[in-house]
PDB file of N, CA, C and O in Angstrom:
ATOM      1  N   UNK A   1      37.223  84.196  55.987  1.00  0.00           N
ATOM      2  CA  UNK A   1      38.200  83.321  55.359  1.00  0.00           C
ATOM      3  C   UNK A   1      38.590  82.206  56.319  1.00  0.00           C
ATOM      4  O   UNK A   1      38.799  82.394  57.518  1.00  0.00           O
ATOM      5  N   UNK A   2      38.669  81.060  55.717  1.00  0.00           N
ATOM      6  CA  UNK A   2      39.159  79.861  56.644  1.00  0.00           C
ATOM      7  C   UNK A   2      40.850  79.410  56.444  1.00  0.00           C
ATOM      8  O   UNK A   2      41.213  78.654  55.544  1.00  0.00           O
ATOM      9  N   UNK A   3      41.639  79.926  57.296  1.00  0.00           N
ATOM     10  CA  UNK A   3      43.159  79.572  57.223  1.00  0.00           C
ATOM     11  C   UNK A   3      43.600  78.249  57.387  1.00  0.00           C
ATOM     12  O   UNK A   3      43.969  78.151  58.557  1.00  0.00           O
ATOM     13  N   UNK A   4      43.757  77.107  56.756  1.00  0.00           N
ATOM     14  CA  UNK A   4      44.105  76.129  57.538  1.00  0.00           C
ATOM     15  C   UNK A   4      45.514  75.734  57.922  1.00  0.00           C
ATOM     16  O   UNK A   4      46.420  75.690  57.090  1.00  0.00           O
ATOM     17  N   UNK A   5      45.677  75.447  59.213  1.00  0.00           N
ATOM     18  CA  UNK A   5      47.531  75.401  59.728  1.00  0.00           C
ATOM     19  C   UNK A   5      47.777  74.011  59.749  1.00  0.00           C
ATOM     20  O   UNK A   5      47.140  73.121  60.314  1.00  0.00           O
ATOM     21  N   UNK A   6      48.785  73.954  59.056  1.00  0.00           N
ATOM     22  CA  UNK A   6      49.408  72.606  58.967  1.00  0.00           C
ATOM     23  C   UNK A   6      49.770  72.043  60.782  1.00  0.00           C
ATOM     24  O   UNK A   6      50.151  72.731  61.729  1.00  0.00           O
ATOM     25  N   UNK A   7      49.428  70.387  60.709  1.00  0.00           N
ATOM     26  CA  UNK A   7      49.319  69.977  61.890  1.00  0.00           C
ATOM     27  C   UNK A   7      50.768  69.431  61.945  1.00  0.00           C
ATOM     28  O   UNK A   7      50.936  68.777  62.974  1.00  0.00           O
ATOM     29  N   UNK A   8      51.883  69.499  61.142  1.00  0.00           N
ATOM     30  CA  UNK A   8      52.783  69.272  60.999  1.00  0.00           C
ATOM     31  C   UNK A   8      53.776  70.154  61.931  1.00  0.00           C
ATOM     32  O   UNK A   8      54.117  71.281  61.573  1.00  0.00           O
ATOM     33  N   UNK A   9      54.242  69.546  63.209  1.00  0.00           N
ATOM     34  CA  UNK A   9      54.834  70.568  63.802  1.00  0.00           C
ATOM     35  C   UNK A   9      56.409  71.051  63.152  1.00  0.00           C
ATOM     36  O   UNK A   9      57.055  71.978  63.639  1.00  0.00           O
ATOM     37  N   UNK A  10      56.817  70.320  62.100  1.00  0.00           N
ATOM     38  CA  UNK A  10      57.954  71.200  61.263  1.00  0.00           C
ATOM     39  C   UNK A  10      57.772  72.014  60.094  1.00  0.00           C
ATOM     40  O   UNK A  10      58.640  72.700  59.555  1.00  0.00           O
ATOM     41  N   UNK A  11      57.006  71.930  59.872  1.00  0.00           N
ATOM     42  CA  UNK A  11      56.338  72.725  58.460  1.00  0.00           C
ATOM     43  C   UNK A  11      57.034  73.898  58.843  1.00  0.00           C
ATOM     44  O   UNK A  11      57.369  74.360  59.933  1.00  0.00           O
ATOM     45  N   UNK A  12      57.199  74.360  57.353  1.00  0.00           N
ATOM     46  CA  UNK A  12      58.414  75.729  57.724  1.00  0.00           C
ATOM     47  C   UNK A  12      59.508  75.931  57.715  1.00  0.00           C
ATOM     48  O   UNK A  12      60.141  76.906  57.311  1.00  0.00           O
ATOM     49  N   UNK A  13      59.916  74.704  58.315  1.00  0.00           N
ATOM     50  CA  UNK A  13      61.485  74.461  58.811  1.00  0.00           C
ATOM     51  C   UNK A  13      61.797  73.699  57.981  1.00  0.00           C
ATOM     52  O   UNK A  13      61.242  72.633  57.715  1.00  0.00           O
ATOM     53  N   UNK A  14      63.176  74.398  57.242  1.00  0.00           N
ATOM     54  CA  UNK A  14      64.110  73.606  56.553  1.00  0.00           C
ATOM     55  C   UNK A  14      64.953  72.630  56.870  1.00  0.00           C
ATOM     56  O   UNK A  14      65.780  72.918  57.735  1.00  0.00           O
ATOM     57  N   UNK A  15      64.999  71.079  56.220  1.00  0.00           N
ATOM     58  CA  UNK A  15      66.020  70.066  56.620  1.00  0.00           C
ATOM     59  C   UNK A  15      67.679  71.081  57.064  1.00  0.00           C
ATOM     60  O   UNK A  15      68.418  70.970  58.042  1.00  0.00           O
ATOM     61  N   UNK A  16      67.740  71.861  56.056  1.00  0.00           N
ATOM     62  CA  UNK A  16      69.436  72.706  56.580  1.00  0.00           C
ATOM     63  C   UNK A  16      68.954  72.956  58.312  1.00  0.00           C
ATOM     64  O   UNK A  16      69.537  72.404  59.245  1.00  0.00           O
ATOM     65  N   UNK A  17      68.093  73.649  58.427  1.00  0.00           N
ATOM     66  CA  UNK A  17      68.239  74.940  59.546  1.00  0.00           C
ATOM     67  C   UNK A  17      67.686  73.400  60.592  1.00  0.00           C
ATOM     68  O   UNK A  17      68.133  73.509  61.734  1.00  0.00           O
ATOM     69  N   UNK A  18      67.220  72.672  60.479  1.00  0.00           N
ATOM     70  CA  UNK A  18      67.348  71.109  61.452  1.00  0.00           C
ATOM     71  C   UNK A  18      68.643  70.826  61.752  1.00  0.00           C
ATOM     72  O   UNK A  18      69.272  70.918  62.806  1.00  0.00           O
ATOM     73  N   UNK A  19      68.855  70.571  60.980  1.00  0.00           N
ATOM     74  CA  UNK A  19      70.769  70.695  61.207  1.00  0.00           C
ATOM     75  C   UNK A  19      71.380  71.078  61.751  1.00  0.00           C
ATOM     76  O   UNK A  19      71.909  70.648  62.777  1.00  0.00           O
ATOM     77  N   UNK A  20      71.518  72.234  61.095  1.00  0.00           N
ATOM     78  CA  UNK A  20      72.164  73.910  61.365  1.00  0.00           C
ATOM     79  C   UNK A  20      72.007  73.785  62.870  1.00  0.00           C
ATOM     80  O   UNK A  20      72.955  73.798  63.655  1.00  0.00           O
ATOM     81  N   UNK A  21      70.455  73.637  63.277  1.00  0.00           N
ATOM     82  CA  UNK A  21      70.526  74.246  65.310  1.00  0.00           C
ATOM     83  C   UNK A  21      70.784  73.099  65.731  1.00  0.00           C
ATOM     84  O   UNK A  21      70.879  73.176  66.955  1.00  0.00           O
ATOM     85  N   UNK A  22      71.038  71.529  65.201  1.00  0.00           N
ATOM     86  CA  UNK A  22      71.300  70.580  66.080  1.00  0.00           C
ATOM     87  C   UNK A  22      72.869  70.658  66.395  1.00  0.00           C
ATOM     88  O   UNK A  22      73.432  70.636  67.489  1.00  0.00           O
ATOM     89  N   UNK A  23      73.403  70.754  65.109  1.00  0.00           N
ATOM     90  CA  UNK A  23      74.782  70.893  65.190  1.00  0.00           C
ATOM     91  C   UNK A  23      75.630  71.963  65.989  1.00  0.00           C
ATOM     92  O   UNK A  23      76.714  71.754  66.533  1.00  0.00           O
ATOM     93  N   UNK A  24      74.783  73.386  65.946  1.00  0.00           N
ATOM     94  CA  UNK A  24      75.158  74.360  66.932  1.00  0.00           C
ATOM     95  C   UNK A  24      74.708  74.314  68.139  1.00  0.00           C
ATOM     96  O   UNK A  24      75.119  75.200  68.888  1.00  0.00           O
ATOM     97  N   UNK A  25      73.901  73.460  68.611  1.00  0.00           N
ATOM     98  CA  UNK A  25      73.515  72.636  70.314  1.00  0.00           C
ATOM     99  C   UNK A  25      74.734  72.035  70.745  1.00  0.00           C
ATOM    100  O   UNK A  25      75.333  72.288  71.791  1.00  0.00           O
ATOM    101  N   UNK A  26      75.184  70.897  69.509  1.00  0.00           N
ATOM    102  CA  UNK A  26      75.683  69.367  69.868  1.00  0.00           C
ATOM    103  C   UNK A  26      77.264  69.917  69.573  1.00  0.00           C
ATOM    104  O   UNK A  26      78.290  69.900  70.253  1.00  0.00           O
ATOM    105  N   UNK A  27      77.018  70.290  68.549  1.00  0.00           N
ATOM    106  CA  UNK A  27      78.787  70.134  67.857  1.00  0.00           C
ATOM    107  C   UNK A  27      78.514  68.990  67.051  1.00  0.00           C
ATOM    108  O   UNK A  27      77.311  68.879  66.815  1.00  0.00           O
ATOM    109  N   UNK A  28      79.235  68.100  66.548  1.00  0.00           N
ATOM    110  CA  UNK A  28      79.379  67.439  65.472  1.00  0.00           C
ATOM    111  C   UNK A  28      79.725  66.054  66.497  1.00  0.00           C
ATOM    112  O   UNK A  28      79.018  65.057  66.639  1.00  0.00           O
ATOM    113  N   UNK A  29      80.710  66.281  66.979  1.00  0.00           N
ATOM    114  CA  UNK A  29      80.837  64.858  68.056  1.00  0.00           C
ATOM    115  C   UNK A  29      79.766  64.037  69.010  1.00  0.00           C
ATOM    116  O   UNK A  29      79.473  62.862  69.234  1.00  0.00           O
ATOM    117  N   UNK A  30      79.314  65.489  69.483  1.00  0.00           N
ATOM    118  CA  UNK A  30      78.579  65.019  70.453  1.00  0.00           C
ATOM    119  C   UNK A  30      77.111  64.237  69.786  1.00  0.00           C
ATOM    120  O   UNK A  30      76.601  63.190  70.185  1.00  0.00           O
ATOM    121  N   UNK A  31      76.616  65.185  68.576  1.00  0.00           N
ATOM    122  CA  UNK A  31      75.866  64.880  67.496  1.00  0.00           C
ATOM    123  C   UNK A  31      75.882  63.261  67.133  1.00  0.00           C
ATOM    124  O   UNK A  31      74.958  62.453  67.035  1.00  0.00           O
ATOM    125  N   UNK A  32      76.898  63.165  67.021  1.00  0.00           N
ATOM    126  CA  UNK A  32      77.371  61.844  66.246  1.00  0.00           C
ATOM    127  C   UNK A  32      76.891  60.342  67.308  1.00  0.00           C
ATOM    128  O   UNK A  32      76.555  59.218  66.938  1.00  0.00           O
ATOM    129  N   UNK A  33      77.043  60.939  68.777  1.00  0.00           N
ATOM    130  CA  UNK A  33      77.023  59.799  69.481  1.00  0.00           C
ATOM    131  C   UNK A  33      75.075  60.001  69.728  1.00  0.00           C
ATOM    132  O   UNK A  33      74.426  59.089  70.241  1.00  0.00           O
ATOM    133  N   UNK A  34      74.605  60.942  69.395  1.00  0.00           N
ATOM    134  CA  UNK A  34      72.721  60.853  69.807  1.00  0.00           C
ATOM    135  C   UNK A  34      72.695  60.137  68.185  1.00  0.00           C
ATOM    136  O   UNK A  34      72.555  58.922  68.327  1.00  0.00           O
ATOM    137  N   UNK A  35      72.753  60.381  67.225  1.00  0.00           N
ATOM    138  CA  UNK A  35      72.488  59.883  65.888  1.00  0.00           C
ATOM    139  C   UNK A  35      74.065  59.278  65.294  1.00  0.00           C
ATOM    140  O   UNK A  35      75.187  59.747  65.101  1.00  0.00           O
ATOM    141  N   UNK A  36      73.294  57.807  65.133  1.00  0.00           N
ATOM    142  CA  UNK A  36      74.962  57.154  65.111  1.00  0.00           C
ATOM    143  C   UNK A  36      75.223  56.955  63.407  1.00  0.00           C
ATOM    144  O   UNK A  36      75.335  55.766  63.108  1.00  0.00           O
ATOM    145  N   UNK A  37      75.319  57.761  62.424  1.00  0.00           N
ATOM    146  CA  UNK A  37      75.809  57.808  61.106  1.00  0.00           C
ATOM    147  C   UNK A  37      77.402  58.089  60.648  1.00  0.00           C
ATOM    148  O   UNK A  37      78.067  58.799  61.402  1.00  0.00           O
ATOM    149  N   UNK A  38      77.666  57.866  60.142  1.00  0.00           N
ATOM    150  CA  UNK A  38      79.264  57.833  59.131  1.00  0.00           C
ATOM    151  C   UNK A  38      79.119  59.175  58.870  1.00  0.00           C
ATOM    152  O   UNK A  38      80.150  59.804  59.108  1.00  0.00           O
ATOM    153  N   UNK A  39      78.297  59.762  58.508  1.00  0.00           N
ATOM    154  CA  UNK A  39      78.091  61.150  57.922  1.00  0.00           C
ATOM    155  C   UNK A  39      78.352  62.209  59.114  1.00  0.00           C
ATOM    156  O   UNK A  39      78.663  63.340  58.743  1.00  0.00           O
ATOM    157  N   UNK A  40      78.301  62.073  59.914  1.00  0.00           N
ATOM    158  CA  UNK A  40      78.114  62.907  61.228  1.00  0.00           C
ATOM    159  C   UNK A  40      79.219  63.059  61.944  1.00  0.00           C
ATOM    160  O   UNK A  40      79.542  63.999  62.671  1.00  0.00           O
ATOM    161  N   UNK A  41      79.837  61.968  61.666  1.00  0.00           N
ATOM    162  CA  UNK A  41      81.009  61.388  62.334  1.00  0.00           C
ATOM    163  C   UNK A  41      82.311  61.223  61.919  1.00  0.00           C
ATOM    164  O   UNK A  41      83.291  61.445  62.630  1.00  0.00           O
ATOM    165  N   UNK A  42      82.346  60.747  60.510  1.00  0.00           N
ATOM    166  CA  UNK A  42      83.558  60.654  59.796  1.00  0.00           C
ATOM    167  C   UNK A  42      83.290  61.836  58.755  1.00  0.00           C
ATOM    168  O   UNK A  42      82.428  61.772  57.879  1.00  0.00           O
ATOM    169  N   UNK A  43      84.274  63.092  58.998  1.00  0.00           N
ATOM    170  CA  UNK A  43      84.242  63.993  58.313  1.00  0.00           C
ATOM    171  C   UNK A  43      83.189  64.950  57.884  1.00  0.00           C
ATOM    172  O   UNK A  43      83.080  65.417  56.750  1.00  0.00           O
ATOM    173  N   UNK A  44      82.267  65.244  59.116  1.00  0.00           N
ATOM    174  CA  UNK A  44      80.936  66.046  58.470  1.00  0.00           C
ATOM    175  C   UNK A  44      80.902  67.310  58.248  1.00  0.00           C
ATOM    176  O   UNK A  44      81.493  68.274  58.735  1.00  0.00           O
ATOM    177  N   UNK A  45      80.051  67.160  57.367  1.00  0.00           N
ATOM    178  CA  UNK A  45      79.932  68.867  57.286  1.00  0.00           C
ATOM    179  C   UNK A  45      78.565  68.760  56.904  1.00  0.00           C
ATOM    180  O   UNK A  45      78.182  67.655  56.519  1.00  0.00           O
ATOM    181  N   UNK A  46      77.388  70.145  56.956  1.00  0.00           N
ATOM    182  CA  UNK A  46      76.310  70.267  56.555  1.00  0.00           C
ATOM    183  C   UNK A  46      75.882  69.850  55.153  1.00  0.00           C
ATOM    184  O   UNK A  46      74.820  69.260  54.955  1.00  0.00           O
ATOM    185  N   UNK A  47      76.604  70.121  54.339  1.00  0.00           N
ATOM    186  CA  UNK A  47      76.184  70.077  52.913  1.00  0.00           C
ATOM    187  C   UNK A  47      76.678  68.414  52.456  1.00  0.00           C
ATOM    188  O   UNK A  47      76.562  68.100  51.271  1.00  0.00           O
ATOM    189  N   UNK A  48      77.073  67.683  53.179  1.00  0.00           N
ATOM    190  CA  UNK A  48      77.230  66.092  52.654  1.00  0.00           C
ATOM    191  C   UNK A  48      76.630  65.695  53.290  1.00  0.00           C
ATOM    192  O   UNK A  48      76.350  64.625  52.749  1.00  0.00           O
ATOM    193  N   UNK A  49      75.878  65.750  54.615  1.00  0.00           N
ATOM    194  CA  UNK A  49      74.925  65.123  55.708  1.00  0.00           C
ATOM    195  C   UNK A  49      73.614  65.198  55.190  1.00  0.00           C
ATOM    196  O   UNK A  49      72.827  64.254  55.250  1.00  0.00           O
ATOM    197  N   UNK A  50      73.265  66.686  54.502  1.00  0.00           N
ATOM    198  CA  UNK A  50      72.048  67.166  53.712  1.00  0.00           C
ATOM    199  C   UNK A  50      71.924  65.914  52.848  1.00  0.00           C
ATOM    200  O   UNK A  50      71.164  64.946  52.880  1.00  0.00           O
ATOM    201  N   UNK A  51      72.720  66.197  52.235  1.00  0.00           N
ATOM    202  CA  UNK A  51      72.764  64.690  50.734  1.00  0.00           C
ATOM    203  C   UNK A  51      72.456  63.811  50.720  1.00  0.00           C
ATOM    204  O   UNK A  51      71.842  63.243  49.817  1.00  0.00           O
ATOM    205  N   UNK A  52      72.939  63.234  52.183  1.00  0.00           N
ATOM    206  CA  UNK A  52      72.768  61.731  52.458  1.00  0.00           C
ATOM    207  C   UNK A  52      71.507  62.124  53.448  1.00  0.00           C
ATOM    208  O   UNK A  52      71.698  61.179  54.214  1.00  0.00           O
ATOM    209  N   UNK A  53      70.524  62.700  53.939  1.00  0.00           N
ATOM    210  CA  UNK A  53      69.193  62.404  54.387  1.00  0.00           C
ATOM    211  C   UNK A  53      68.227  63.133  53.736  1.00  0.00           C
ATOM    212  O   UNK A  53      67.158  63.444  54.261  1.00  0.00           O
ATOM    213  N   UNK A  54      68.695  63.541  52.140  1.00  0.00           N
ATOM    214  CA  UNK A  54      67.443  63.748  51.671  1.00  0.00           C
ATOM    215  C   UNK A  54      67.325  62.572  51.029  1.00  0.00           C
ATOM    216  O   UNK A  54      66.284  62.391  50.397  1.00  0.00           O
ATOM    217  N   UNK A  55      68.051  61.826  51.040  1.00  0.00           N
ATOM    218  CA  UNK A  55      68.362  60.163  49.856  1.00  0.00           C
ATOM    219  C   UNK A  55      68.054  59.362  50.949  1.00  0.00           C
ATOM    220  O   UNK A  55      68.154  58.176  50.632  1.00  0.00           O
ATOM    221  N   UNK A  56      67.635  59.564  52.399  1.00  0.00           N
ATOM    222  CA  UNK A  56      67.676  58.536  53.047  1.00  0.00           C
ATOM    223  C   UNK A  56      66.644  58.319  54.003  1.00  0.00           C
ATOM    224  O   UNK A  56      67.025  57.551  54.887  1.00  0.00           O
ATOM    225  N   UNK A  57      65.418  58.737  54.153  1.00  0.00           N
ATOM    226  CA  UNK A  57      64.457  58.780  55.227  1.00  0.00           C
ATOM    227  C   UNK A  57      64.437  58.365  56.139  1.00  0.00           C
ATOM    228  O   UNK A  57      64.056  59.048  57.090  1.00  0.00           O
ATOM    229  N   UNK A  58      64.810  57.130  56.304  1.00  0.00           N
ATOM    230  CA  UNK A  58      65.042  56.471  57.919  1.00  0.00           C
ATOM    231  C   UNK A  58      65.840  57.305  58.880  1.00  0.00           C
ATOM    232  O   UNK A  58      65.635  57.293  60.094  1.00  0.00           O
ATOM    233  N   UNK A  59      66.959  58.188  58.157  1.00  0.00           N
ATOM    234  CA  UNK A  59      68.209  58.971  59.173  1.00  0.00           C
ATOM    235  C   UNK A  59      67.146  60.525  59.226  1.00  0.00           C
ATOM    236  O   UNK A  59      67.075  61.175  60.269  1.00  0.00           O
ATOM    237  N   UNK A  60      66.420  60.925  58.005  1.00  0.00           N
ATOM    238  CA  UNK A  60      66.156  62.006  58.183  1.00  0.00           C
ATOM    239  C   UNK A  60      64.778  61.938  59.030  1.00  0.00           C
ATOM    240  O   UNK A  60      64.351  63.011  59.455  1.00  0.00           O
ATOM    241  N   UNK A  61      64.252  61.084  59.229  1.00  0.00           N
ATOM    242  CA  UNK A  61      63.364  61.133  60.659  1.00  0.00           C
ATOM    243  C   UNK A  61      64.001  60.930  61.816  1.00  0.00           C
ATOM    244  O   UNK A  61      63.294  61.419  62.698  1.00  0.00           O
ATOM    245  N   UNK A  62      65.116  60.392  62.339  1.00  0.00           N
ATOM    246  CA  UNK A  62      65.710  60.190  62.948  1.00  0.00           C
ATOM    247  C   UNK A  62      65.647  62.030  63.977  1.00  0.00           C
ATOM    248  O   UNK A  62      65.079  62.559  64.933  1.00  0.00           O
ATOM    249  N   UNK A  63      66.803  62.364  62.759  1.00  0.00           N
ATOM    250  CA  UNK A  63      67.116  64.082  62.768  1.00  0.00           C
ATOM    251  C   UNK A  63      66.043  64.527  63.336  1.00  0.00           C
ATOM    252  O   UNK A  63      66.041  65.139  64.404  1.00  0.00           O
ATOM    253  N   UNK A  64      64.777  64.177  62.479  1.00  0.00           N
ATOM    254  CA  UNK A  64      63.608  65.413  62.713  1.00  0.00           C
ATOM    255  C   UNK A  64      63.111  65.317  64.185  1.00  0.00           C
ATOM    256  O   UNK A  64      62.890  66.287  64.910  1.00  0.00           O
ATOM    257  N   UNK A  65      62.905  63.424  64.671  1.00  0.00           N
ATOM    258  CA  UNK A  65      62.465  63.236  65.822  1.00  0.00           C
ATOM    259  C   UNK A  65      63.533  63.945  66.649  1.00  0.00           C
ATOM    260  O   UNK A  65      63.000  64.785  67.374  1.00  0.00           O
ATOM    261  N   UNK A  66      64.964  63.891  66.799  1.00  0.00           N
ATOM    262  CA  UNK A  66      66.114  64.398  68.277  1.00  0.00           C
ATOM    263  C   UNK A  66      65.985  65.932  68.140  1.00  0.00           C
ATOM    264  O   UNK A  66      66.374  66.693  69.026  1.00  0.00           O
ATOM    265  N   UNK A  67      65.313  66.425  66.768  1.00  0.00           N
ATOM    266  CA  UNK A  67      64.933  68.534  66.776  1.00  0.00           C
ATOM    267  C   UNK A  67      63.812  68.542  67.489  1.00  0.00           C
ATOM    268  O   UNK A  67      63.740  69.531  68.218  1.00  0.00           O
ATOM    269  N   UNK A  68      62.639  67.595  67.576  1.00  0.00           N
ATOM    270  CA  UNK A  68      61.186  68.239  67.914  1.00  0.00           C
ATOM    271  C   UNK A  68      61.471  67.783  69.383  1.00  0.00           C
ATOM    272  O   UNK A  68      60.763  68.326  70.231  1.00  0.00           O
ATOM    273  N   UNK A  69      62.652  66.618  69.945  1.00  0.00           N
ATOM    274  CA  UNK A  69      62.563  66.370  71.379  1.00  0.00           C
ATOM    275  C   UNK A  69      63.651  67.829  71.921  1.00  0.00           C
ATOM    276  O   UNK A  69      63.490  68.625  72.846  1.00  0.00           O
ATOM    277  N   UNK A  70      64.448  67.742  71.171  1.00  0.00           N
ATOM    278  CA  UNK A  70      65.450  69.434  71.376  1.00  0.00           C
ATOM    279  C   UNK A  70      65.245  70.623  71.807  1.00  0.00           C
ATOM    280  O   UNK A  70      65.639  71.376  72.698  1.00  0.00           O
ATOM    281  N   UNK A  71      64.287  70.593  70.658  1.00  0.00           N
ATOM    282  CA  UNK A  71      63.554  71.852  70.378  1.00  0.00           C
ATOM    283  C   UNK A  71      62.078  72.536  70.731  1.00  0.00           C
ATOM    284  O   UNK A  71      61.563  73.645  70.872  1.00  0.00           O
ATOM    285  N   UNK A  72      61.789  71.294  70.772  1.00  0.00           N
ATOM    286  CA  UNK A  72      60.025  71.515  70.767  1.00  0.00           C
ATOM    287  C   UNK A  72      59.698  71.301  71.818  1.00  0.00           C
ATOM    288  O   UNK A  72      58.551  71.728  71.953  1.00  0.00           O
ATOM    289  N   UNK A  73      60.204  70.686  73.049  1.00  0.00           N
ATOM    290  CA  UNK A  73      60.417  69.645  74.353  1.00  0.00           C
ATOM    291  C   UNK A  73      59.659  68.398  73.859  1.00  0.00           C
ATOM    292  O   UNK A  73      59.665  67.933  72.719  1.00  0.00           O
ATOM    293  N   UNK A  74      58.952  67.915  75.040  1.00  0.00           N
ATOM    294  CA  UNK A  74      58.500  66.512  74.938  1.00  0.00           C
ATOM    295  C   UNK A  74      57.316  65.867  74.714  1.00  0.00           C
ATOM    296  O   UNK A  74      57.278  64.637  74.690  1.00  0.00           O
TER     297      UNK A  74
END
C-alpha cells in the first residue's frame, strides 16, 4: 500500500487548537503585540478571533506562520 503524507506541516491541526497553544504561550496581551489585530486585543476571546480568521486569510496565515515559528522552531 502507498500512504501518502501531507507535505503540509499543519495538517491535523485545528485553527482552535492554533490558538488555543498560542494564547496559552502568550496570554492575550502579549499575543496582541506579535500579531497586531483588534480581535486579540480589544476584548478577545477564542471564539470571536476564530470568526474573524476564518473570514480573513491574511490574519489567519499570519497565526499559522508565529505557530510553525513557536512551535515547529525555525
Amino acid at each position: 500500500m502507498n500512504f501518502s503524507r501531507s507535505e503540509d506541516p499543519l495538517h491535523g491541526i485545528t485553527l482552535e487548537k492554533i490558538l488555543t497553544d498560542l494564547v496559552d504561550h502568550y496570554g492575550w496581551e502579549e499575543f496582541a503585540k506579535h500579531i497586531k489585530l483588534n480581535c486579540f486585543s480589544t476584548d478577545p476571546s477564542v471564539k470571536s478571533s476564530l470568526k474573524f480568521l476564518r473570514r480573513t486569510p491574511w490574519a489567519r496565515d499570519k497565526v499559522e506562520k508565529l505557530y510553525l515559528k513557536v512551535f515547529r522552531g525555525p
